[in-house]
N, C-alpha and C positions, 0 to 999 in steps of 0.2 A: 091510280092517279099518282102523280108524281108530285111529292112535298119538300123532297130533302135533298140537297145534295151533299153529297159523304166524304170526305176527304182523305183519305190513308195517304200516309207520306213516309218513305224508310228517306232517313235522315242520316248518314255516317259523322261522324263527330271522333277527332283524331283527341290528342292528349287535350283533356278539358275540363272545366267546372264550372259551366254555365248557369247551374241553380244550387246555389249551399245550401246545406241545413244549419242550424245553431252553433254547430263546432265547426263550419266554416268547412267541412267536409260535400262532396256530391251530393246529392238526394239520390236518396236508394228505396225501393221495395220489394219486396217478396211475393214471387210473383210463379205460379208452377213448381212451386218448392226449391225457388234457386233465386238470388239476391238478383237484383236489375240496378241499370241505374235508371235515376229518373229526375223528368224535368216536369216540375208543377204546370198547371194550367195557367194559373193567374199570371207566373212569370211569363210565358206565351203570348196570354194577351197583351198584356204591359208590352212587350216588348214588339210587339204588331200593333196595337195602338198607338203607340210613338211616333213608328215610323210613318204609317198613315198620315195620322196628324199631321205630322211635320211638312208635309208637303203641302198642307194649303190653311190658312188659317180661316178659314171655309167651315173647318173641320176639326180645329181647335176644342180638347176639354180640360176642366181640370179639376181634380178628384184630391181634394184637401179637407185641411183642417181649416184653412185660412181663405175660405170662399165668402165668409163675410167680409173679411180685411180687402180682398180685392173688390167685391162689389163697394167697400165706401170709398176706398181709394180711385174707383173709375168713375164714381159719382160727384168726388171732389173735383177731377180733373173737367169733369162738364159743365158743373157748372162755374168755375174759374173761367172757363173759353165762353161761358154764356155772360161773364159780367156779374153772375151773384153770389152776393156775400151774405153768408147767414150768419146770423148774432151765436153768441156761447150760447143762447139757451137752445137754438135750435139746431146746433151742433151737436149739442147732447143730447136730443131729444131723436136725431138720426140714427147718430151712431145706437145708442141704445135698439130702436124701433129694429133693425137691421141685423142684428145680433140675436135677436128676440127669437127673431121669423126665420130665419136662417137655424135656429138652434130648434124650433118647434119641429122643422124638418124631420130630425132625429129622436123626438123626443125627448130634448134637453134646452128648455128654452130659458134658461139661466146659465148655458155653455154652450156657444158657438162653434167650442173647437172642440165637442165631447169628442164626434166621432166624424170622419172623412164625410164629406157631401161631393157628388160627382154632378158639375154642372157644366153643361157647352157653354164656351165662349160666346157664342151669342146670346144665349139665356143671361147674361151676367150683364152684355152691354145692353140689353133689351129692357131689363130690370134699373140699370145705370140710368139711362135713359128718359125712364118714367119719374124716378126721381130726382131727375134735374129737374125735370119738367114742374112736378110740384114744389120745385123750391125751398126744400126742407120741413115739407110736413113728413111727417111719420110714415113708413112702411106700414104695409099691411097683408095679413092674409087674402086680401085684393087682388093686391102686386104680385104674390106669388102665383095666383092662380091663374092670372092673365096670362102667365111666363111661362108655364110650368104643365103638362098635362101626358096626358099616356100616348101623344104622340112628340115627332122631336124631329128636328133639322138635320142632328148631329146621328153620322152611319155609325159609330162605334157606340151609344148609348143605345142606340134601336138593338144592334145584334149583343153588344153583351147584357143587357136591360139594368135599369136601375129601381131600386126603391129607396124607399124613405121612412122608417119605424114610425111615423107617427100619422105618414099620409099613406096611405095604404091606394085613395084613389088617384093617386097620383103615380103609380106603380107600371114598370115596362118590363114586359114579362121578355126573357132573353128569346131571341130568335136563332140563336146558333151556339151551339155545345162547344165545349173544348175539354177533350180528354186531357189527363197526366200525361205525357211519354216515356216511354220507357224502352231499355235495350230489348231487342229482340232474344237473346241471349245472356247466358249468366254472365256475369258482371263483377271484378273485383278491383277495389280502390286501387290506386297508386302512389307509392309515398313519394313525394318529392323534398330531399332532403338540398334547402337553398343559402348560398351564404350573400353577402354585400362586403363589395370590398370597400375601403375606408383611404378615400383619395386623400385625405390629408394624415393619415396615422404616423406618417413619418418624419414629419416636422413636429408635430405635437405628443408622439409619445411619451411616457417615463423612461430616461437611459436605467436598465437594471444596474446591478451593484459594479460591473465593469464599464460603467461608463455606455456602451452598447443602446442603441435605439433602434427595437427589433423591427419596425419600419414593416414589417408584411405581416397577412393574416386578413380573417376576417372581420369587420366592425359591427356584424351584424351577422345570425345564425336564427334557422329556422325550418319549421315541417310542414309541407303544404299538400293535401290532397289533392290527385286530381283522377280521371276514368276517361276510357274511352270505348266507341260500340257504333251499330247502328241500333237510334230509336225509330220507334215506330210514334208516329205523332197523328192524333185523327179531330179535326173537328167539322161540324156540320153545320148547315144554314137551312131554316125552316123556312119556304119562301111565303107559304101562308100569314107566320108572323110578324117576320120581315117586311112585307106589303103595309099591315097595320099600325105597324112600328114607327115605318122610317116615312115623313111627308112626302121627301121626292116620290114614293111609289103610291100614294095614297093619292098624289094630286095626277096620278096617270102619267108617271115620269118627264119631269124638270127634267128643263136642260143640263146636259153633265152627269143624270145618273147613270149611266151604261158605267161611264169613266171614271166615276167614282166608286162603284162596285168593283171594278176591273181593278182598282188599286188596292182598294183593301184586303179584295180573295190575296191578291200576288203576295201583299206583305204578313197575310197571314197564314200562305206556303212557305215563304221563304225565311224569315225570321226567327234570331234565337234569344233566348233570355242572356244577358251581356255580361253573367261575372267571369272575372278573371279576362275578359277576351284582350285586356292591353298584355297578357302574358302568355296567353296562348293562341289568342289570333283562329278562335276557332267556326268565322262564321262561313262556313261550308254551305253549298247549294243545296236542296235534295238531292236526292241519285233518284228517285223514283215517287211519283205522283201519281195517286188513283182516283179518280174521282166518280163514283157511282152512284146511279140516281133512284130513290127508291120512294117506296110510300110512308117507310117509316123509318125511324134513325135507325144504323146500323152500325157499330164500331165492327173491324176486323180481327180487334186485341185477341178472343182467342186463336188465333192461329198462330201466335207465339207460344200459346201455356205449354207447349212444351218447347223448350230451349232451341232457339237453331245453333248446330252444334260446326260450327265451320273448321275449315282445313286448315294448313300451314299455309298450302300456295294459294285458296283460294279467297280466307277470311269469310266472312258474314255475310254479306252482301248480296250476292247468288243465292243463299238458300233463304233471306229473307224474302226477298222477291218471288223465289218460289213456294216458300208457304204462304204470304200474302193473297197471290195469285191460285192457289188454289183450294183455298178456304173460301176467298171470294166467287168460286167457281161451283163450290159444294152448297154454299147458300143462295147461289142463284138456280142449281137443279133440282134446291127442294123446295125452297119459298118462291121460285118464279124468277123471269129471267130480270136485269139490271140492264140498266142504259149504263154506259162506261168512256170515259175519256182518260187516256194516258200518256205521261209524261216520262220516261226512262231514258236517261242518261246514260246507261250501259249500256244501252243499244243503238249502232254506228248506223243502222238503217232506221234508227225513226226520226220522223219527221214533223209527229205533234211537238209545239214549242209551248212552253210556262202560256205564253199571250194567248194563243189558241185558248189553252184550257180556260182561264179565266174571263177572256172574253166571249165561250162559249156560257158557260157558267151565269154571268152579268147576265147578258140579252134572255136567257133563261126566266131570271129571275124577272127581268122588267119587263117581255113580252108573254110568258109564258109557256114559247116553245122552244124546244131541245132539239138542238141540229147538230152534232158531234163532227168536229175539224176532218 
């Protein structure tokens, strides 16, 4: 029985630092006994959840400290366009009630903004909503529970899941994994040694002791990490959890789920975590897309542990593809064969396109059968 689908993606990435650590350096790991570079998960998602989002406010979330300030602030704004004015006592009596419940969330119901709450934009106007309607009586664990439950509107809460420390049944178990990525191959920093030239130094300098205003130079000096490689980047979608997760597939797929699924897989192939990119510009397509369907998750990651060791003329690329491809060949002649959809850019004769995979992928998911482009 088919549950998962697997996502392997070799990724090339030119001069970059798409994920820092603390000293503002690449993220690195050790990995086969040889340093990698590496790009976290979370940054991953973040940076596929944005872009999803962005495209429909449909699909809007938002994961703060300050998701009570917007639900009083969306709640003021309604009832203002409904005509009602509530007294200071029951302004205070909101705000507080709102902050309360919102902080219980976490377990801190005397601190709203202890810790991040991730709520859909609708859950926020839905909750808004109910308290116009009551006209400044108090929040309640009520209101929460009307708004709030282990399924959801929103496709980015269903697949990465969310909880709540304090509500446990309120809790949405993730439908789709997201590995670290890392280079295929050993991996060693880059120092980029940077200056800033100083458009105005020349009218404003000190003249030295001859009079002389040395007018050039730098105004600014500094040392910036940055790596380059192909990673290997893999996450998965469980379509079993996924179903129970996300409403559009539990109500036997709403209008728009295929398209909504198709958007999310593509921006969660294509997407990279975004530091430094106004200086290195480095958001690259994949080169290479695998997508295999199995019973159970599968990462491909060891078929790096040991280093792809590439050429002068040929780089990395080629032999990642080819230890990818036939690790994934070794575990389909010992655990059973894999269903497979593939997207490779280095090759001038193929003909599967990104849309193909993903919109094979979708229909997958919302009808339950697999028909490969």
């Amino acid at each position: 029985m088919i549950r998962y689908a697997n996502f392997h993606i070799l990724h090339p990435l030119a001069f970059s630092n798409p994920n820092r650590d603390d000293t503002g350096a690449p993220k690195t790991t050790t990995y086969g006994g040889t340093v990698r570079g590496r790009m976290s998960s979370q940054s991953q998602k973040r940076a596929a959840r944005t872009a999803f989002e962005g495209q429909t406010t449909a699909d809007r979330t938002h994961r703060s400290k300050y998701a009570a300030d917007r639900l009083l602030d969306t709640t003021t704004t309604l009832l203002a366009a409904n005509g009602t004015t509530l007294t200071p006592d029951q302004t205070e009596k909101l705000h507080k009630s709102v902050r309360t419940e919102i902080g219980k969330l976490t377990g801190k119901a005397d601190d709203a903004k202890a810790t991040l709450v991730w709520l859909a934009e609708a859950e926020l106007n839905g909750l808004a909503a109910k308290l116009a309607v009551k006209a400044g009586a108090e929040m309640t664990k009520d209101d929460i529970d009307a708004a709030l439950s282990t399924t959801t509107d929103s496709l980015t809460i269903a697949a990465f899941g969310r909880m709540f420390a304090s509500r446990a049944d309120l809790a949405i178990e993730a439908a789709a994994q997201v590995g670290h990525a890392f280079t295929t191959h050993a991996q060693a920093n880059d120092l980029d040694y940077l200056t800033a030239f100083d458009d105005l130094q020349a009218s404003y300098d000190t003249p030295d002791d001859d009079g002389n205003v040395k007018g050039a130079g730098a105004g600014h000096l500094d040392v910036n990490e940055f790596h380059s490689g192909v990673f290997y980047r893999y996450f998965n979608l469980n379509r079993d959890d996924l179903t129970d997760n996300w409403r559009p597939l539990t109500n036997q797929g709403a209008p728009g789920t295929t398209e909504r699924l198709e958007a999310f897989l593509r921006e969660m192939t294509i997407q990279l975590p975004t530091g430094r990119d106004a200086t290195a510009a480095h958001q690259t397509p994949p080169a290479y897309v695998m997508v295999t369907f199995t019973e159970r998750a599968a990462t491909l990651a060891p078929a790096f542990e040991t280093p792809v060791a590439g050429g002068a003329n040929d780089g990395y690329l080629p032999g990642s593809i080819a230890a990818l491809t036939g690790y994934a060949d070794a575990i389909a002649r010992i655990y059973g064969p894999d269903h497979r959809i593939v997207v490779n850019l280095t090759d001038p004769d193929a003909q599967t396109t990104l849309a193909d995979l993903t919109g094979a992928v979708a229909n997958w998911v919302v009808s339950g059968t697999l028909s490969t482009p």
